[in-house]
C-alpha positions, 0 to 999 in steps of 0.5 A: 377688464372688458366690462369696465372698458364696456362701461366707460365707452358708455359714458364717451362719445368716442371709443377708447384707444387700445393705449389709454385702455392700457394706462387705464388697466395698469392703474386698477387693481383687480380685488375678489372678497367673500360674503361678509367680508369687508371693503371699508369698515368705520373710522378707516380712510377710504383709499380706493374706489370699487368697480364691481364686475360680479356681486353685490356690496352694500354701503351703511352706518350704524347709529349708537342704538346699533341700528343700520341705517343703508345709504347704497348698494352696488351690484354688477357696473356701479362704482362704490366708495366712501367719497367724502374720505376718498376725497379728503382723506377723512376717516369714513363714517361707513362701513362697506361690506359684501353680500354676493360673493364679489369681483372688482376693481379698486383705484386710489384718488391718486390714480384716477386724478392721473387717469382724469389728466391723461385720459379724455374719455376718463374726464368725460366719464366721472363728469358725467357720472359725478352729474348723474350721482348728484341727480341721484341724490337729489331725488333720493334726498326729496323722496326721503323727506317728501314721498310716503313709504308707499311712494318710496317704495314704488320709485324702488321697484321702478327704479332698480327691480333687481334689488328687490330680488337681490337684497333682503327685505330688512335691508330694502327697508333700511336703504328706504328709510322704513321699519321692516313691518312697514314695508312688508305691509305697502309690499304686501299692499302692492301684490293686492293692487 
């Protein structure tokens, strides 16, 4: 719990109070899962939302040629969930499963709606977060549709340098928009530069 109380400080001006830090422990549930075990699969509602303290998860579809198509990972701070489902209570069109062995804690919409009223520095976080991930978007969304592989690839390795140690290369291409042999030629471009 001190990792989320860490993370949450973070994004406040002001340090949390031991009370609020209770009210916030008491609406999350700490959840561990295996590799390839699943936090969310295709057609459920995403009823909670992931604070990851160890490990790493990814979040993918899979279009009608059985193709994976990876719209993000999360390791160790980073939130994961299927928003638009945890939101709307729409079945999800994701599926979210474990690549490291992972420790985390789950909070439902309801809870973290209460936490939003009650608590300021939860307000200020998820503001600031939600303002950060649709910056993230944004830029994710322009280089997919604007920056060749190369590009894609070198804001990765700029970006997040972890991933490129953590997650294996068939999977870095399908979270970059790439074939497999596409990025191993612009990786294999990049060590000769």
């Amino acid at each position: 719990m001190q990792a989320l109380r860490t993370y949450i400080e973070h994004y406040t001006s002001s340090p949390l109070s031991d009370a609020d830090f209770e009210l916030i422990s008491r609406a999350f549930t700490p959840k561990k899962l295996r590799r390839k075990q699943y936090l969310l699969q295709e057609g459920e509602v995403c009823k909670y939302f992931a604070f990851v303290l160890k490990g790493a998860l990814r979040q993918y579809s899979v279009d009608d040629k059985g193709v994976e198509h990876i719209v993000h990972f999360a390791v160790e701070n980073w939130w994961i969930g299927d928003r638009e489902s945890f939101v709307m209570l729409t079945p999800s069109r994701y599926n979210i499963d474990v690549l490291e062995e992972a420790e985390m804690l789950l909070i439902t919409n309801a809870q973290l709606q209460e936490l939003i009223s009650t608590v300021p520095a939860i307000a200020q976080m998820v503001r600031e977060l939600d303002q950060r991930n649709f910056i993230a978007t944004q830029k994710r969304l322009h280089a997919s549709i604007g920056y060749t592989a190369e590009e894609r690839y070198a804001e990765l390795k700029q970006v997040h340098p972890e991933f490129l140690q953590r997650f294996p290369q068939h999977m870095l291409a399908s979270y970059l928009g790439i074939s497999p042999e596409t990025l191993s030629r612009v990786r294999h471009k990049s060590l000769r530069q």
